[in-house]
mmCIF file as gemmi writes it, N, C-alpha and C atoms, coordinates in Angstrom:
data_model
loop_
_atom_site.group_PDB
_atom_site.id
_atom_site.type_symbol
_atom_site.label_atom_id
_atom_site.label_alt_id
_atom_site.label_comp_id
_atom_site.label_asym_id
_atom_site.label_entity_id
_atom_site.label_seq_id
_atom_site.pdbx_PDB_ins_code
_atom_site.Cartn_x
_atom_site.Cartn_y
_atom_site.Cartn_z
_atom_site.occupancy
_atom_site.B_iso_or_equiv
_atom_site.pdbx_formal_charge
_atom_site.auth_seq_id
_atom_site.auth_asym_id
_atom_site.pdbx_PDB_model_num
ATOM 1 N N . UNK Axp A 1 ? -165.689 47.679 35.364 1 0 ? 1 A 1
ATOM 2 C CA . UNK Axp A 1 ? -164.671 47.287 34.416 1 0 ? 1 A 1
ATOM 3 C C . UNK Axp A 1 ? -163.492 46.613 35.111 1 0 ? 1 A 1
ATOM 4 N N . UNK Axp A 2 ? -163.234 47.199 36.504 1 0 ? 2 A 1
ATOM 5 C CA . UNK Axp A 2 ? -161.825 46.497 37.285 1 0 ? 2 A 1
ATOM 6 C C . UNK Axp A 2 ? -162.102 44.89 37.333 1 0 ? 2 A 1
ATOM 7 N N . UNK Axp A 3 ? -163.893 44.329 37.374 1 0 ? 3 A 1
ATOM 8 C CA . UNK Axp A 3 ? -163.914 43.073 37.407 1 0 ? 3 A 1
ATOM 9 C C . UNK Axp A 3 ? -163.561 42.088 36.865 1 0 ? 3 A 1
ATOM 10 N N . UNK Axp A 4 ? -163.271 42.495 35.333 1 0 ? 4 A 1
ATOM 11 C CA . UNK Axp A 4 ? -162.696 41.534 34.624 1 0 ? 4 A 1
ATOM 12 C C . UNK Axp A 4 ? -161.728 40.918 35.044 1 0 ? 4 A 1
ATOM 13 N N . UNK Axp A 5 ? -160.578 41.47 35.132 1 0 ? 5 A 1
ATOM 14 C CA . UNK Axp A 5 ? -158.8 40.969 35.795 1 0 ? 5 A 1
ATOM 15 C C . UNK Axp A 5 ? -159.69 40.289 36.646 1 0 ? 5 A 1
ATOM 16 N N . UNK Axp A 6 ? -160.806 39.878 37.364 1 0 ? 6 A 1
ATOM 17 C CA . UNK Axp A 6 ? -161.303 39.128 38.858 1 0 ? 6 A 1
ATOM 18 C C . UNK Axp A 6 ? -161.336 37.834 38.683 1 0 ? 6 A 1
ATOM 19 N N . UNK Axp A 7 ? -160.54 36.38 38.598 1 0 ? 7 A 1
ATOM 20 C CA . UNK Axp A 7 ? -161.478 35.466 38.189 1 0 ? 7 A 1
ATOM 21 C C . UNK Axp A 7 ? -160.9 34.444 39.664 1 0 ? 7 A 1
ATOM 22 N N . UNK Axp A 8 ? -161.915 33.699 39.367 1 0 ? 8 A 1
ATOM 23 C CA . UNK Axp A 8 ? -161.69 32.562 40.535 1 0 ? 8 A 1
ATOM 24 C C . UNK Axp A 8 ? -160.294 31.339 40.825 1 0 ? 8 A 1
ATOM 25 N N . UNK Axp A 9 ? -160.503 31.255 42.295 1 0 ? 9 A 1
ATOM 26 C CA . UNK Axp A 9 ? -158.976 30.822 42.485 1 0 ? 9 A 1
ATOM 27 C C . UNK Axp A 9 ? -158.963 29.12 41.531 1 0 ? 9 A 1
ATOM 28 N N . UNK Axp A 10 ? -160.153 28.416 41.672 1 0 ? 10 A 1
ATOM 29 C CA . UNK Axp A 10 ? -159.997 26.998 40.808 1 0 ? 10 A 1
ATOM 30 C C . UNK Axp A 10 ? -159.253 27.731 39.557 1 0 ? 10 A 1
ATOM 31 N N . UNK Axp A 11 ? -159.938 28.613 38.47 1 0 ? 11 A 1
ATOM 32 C CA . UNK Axp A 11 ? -159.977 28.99 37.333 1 0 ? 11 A 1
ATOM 33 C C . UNK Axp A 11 ? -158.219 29.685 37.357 1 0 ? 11 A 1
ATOM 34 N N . UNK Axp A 12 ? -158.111 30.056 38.244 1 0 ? 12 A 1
ATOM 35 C CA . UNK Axp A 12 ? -156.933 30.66 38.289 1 0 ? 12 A 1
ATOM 36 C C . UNK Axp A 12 ? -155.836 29.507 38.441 1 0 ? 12 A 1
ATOM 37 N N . UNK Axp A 13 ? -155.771 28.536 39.173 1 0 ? 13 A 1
ATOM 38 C CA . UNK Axp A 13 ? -154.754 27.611 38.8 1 0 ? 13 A 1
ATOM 39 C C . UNK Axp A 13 ? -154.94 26.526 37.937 1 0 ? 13 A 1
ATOM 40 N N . UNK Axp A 14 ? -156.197 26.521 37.259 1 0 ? 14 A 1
ATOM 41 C CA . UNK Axp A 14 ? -155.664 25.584 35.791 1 0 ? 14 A 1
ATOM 42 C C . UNK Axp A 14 ? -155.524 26.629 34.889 1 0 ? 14 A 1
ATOM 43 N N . UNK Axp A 15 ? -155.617 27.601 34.853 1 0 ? 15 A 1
ATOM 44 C CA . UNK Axp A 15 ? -154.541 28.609 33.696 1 0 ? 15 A 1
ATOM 45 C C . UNK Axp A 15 ? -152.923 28.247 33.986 1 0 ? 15 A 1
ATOM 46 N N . UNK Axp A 16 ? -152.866 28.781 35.318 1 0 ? 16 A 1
ATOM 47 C CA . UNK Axp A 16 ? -151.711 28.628 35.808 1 0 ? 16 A 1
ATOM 48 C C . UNK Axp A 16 ? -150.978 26.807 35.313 1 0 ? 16 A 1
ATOM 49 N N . UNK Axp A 17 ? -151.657 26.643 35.366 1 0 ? 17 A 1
ATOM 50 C CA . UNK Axp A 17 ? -150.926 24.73 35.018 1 0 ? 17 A 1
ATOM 51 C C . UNK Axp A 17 ? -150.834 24.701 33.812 1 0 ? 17 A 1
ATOM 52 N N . UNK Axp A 18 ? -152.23 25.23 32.97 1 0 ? 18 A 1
ATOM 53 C CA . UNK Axp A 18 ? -151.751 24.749 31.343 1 0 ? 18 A 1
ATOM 54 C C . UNK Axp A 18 ? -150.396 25.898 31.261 1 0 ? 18 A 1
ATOM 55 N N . UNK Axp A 19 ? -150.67 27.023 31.215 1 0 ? 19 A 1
ATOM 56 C CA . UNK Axp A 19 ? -149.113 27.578 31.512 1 0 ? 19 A 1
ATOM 57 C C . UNK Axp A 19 ? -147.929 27.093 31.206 1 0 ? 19 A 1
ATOM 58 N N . UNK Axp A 20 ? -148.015 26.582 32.834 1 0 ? 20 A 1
ATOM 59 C CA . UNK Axp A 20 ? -146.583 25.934 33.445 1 0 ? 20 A 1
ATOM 60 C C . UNK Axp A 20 ? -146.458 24.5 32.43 1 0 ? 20 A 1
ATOM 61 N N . UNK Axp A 21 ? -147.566 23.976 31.854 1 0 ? 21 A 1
ATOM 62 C CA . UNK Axp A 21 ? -146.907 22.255 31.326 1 0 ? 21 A 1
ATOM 63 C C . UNK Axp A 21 ? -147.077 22.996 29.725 1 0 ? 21 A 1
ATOM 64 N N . UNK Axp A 22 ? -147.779 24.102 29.363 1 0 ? 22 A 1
ATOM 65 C CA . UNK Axp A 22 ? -147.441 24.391 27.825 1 0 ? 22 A 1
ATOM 66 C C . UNK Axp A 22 ? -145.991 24.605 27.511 1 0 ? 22 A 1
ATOM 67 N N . UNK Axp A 23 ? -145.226 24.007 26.352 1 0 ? 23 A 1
ATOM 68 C CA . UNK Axp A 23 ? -143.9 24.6 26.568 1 0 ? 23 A 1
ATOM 69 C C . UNK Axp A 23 ? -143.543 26.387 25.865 1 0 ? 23 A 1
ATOM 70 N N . UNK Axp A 24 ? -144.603 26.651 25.382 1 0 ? 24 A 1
ATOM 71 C CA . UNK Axp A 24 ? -144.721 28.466 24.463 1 0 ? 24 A 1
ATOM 72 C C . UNK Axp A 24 ? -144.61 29.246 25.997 1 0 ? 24 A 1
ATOM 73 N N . UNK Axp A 25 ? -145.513 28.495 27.069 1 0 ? 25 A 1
ATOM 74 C CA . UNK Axp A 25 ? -146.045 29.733 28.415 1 0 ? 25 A 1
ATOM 75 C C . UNK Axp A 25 ? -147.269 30.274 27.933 1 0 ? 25 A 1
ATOM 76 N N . UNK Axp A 26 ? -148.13 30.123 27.232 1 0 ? 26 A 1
ATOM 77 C CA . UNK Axp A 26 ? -149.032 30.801 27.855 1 0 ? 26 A 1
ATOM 78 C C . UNK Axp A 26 ? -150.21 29.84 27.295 1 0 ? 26 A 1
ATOM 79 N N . UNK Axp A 27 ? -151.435 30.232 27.477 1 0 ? 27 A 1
ATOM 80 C CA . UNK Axp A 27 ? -152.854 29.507 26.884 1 0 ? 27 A 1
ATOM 81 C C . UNK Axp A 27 ? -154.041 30.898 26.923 1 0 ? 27 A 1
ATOM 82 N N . UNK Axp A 28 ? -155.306 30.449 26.017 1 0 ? 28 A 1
ATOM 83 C CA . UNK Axp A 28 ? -156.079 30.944 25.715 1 0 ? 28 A 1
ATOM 84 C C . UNK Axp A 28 ? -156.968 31.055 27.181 1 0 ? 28 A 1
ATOM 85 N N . UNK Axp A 29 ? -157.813 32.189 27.05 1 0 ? 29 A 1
ATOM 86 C CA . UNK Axp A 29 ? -159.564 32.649 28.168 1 0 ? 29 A 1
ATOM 87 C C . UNK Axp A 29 ? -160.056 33.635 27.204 1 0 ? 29 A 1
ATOM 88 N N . UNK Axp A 30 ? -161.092 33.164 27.539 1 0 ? 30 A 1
ATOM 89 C CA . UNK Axp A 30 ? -162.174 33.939 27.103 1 0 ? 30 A 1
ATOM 90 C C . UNK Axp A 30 ? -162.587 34.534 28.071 1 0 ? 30 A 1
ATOM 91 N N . UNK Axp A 31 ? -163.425 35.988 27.55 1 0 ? 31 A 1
ATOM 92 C CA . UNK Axp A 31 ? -163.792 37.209 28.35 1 0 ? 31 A 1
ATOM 93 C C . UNK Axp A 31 ? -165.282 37.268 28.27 1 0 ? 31 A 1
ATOM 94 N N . UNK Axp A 32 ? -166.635 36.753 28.654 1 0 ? 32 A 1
ATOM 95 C CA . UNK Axp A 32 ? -167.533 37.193 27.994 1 0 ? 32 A 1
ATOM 96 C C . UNK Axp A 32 ? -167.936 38.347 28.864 1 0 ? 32 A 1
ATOM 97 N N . UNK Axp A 33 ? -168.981 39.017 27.602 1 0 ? 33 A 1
ATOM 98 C CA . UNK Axp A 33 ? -169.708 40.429 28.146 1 0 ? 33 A 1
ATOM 99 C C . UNK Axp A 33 ? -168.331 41.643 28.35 1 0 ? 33 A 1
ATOM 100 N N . UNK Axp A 34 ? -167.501 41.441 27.559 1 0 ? 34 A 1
ATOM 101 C CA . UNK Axp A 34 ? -165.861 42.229 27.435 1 0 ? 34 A 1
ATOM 102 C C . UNK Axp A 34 ? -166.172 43.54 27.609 1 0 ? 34 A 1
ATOM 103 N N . UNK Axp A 35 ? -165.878 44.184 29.082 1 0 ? 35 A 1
ATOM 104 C CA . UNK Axp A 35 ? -166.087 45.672 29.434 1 0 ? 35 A 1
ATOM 105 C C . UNK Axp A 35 ? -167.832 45.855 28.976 1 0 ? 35 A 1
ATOM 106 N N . UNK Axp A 36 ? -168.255 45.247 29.375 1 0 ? 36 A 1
ATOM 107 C CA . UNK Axp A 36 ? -170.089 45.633 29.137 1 0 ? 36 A 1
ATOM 108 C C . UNK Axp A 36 ? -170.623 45.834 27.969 1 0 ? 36 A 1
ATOM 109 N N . UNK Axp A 37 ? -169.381 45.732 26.259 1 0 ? 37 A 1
ATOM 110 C CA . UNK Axp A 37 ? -170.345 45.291 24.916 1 0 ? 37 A 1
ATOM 111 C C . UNK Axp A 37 ? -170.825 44.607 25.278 1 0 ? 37 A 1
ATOM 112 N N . UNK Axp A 38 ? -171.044 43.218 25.59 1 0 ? 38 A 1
ATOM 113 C CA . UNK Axp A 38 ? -171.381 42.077 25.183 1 0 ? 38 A 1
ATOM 114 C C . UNK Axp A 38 ? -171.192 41.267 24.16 1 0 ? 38 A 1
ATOM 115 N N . UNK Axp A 39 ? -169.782 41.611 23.692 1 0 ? 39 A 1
ATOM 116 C CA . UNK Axp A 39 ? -169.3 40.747 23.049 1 0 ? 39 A 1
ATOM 117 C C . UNK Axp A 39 ? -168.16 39.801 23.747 1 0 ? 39 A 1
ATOM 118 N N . UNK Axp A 40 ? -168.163 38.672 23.007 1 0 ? 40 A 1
ATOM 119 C CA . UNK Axp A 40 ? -167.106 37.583 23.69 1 0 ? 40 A 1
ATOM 120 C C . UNK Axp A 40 ? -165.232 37.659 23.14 1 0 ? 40 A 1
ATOM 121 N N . UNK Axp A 41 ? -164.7 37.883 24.23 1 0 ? 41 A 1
ATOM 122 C CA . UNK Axp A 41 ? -163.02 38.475 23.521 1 0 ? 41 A 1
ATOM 123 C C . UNK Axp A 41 ? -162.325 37.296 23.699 1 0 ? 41 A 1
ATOM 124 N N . UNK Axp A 42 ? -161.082 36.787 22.908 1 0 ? 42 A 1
ATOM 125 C CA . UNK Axp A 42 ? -160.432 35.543 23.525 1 0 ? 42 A 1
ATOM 126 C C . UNK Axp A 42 ? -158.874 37.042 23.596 1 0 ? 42 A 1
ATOM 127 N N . UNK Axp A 43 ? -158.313 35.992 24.764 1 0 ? 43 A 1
ATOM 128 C CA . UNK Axp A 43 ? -157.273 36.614 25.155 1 0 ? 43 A 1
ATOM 129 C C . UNK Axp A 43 ? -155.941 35.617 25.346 1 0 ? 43 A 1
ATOM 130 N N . UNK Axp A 44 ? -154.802 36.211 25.173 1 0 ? 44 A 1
ATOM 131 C CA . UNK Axp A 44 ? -153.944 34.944 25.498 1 0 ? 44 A 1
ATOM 132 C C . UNK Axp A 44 ? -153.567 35.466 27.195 1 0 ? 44 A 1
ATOM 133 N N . UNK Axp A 45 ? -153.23 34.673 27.616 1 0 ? 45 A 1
ATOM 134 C CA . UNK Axp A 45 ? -152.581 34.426 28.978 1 0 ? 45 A 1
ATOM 135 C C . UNK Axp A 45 ? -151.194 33.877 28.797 1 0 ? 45 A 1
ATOM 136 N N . UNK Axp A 46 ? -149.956 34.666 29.56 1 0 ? 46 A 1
ATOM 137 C CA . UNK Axp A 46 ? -149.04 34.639 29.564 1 0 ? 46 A 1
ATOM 138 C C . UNK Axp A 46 ? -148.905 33.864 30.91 1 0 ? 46 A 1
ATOM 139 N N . UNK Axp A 47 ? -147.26 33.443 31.782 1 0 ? 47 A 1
ATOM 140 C CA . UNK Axp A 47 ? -146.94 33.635 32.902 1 0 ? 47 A 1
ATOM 141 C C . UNK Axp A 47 ? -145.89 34.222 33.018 1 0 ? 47 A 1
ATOM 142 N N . UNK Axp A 48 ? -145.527 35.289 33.75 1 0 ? 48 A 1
ATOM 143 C CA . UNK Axp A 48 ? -144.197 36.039 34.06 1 0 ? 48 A 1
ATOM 144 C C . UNK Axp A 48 ? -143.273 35.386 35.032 1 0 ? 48 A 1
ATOM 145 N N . UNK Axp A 49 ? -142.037 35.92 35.21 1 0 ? 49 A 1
ATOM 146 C CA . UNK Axp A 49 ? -141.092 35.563 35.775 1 0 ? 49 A 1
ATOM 147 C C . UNK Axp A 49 ? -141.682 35.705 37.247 1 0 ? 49 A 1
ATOM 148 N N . UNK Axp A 50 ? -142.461 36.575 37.536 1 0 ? 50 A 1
ATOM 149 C CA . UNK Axp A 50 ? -142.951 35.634 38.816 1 0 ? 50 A 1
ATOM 150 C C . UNK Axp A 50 ? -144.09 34.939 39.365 1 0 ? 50 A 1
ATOM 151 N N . UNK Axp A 51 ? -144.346 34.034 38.241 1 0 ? 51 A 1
ATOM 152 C CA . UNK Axp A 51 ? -145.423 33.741 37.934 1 0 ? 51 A 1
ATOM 153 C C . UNK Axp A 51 ? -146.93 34.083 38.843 1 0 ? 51 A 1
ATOM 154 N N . UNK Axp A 52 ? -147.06 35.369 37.991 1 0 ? 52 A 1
ATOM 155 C CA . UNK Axp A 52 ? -148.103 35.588 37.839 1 0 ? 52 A 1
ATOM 156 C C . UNK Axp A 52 ? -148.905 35.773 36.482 1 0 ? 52 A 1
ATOM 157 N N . UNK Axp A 53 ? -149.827 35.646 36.307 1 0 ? 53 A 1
ATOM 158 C CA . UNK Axp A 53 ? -150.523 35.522 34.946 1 0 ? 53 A 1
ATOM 159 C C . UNK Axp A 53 ? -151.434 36.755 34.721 1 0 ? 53 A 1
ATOM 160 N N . UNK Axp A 54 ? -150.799 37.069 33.037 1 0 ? 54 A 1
ATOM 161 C CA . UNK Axp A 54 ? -151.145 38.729 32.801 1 0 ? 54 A 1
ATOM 162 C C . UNK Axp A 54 ? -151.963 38.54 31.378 1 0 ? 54 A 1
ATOM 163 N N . UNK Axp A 55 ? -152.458 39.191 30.508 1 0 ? 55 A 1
ATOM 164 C CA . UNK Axp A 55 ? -152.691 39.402 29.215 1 0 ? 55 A 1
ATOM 165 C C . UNK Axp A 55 ? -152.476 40.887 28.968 1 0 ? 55 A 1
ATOM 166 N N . UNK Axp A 56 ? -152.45 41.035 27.386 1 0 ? 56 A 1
ATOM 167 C CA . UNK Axp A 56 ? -152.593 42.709 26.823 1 0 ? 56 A 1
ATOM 168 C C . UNK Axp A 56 ? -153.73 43.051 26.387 1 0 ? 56 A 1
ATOM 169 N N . UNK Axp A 57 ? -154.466 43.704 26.67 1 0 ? 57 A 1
ATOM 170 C CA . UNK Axp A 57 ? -155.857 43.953 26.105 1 0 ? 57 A 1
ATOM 171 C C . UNK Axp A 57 ? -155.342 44.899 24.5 1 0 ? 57 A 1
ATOM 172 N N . UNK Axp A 58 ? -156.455 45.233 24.02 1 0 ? 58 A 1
ATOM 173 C CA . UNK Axp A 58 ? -156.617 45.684 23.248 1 0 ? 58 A 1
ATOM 174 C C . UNK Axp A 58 ? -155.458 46.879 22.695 1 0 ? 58 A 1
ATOM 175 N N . UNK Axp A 59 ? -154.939 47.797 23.965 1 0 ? 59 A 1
ATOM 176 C CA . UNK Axp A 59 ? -154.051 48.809 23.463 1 0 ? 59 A 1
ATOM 177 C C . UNK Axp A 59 ? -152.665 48.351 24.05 1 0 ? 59 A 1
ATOM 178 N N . UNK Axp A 60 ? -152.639 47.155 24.214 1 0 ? 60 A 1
ATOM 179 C CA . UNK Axp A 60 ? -151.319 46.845 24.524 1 0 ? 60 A 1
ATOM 180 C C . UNK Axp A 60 ? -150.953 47.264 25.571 1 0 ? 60 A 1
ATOM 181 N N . UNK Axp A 61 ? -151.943 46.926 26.959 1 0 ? 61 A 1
ATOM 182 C CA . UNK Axp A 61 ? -151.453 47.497 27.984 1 0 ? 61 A 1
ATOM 183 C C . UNK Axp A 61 ? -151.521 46.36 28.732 1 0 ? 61 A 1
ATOM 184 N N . UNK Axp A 62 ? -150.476 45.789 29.757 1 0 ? 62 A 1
ATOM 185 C CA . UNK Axp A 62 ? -150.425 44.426 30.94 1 0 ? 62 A 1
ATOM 186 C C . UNK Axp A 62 ? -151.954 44.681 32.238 1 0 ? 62 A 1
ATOM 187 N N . UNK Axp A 63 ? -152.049 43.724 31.59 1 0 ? 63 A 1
ATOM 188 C CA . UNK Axp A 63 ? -153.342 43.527 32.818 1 0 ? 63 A 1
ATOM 189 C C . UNK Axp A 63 ? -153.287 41.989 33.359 1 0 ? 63 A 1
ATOM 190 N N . UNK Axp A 64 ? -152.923 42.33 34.704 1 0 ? 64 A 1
ATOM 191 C CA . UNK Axp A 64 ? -152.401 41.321 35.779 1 0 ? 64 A 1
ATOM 192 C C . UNK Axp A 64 ? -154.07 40.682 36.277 1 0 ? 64 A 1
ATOM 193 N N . UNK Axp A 65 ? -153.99 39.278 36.331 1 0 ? 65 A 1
ATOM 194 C CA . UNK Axp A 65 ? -155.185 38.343 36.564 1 0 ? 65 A 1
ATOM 195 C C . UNK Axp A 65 ? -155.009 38.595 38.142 1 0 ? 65 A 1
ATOM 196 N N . UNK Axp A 66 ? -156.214 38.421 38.751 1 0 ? 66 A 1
ATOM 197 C CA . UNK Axp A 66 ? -156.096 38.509 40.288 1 0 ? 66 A 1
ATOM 198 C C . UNK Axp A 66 ? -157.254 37.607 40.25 1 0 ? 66 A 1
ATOM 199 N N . UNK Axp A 67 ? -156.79 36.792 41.726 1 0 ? 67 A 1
ATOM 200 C CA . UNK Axp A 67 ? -157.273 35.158 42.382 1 0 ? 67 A 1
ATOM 201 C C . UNK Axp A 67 ? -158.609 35.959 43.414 1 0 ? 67 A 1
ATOM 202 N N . UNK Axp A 68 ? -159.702 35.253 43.103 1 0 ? 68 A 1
ATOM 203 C CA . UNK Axp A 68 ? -161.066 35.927 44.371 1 0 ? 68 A 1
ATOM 204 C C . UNK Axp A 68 ? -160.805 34.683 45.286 1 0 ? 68 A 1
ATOM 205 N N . UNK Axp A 69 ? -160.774 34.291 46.105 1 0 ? 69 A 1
ATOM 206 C CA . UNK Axp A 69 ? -160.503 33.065 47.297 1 0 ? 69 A 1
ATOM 207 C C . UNK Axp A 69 ? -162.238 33.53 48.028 1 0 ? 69 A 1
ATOM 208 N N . UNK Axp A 70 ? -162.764 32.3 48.316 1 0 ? 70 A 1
ATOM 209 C CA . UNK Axp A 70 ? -163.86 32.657 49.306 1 0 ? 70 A 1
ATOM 210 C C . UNK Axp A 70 ? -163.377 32.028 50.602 1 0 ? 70 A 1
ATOM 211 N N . UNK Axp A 71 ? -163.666 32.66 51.983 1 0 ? 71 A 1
ATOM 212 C CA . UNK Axp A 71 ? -163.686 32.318 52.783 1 0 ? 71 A 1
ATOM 213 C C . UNK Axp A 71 ? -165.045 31.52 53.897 1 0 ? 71 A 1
């Protein structure tokens, strides 16, 4: 379940850009296979004051996006 918040660093800075050039702050992702239903969730994406990019799941709790980088 921690994998979700996981997504890739490309994927992670064009969120980050539509973001930064939306003037609201935030844009849509989709979640598929959401916590192992297998159903597909859309989520909004915020950016915070330090820009980092979070959403609220379901009970209204901040869940911070984290960048996978391959080396």
């Amino acid at each position: 379940m921690d994998n979700i918040n996981k997504i890739y660093d490309s994927e992670y800075t064009m969120l980050f850009n539509k973001c930064t050039n939306n003037k609201s702050k935030y844009t849509y992702k989709f979640f598929y296979n959401y916590k192992d239903t297998g159903f597909i969730r859309k989520f909004r994406i915020y950016l915070d004051s330090k820009n980092k990019l979070f959403y609220f799941d379901e009970n209204n709790k901040t869940n911070y996006l984290k960048k996978i980088v391959y080396v």
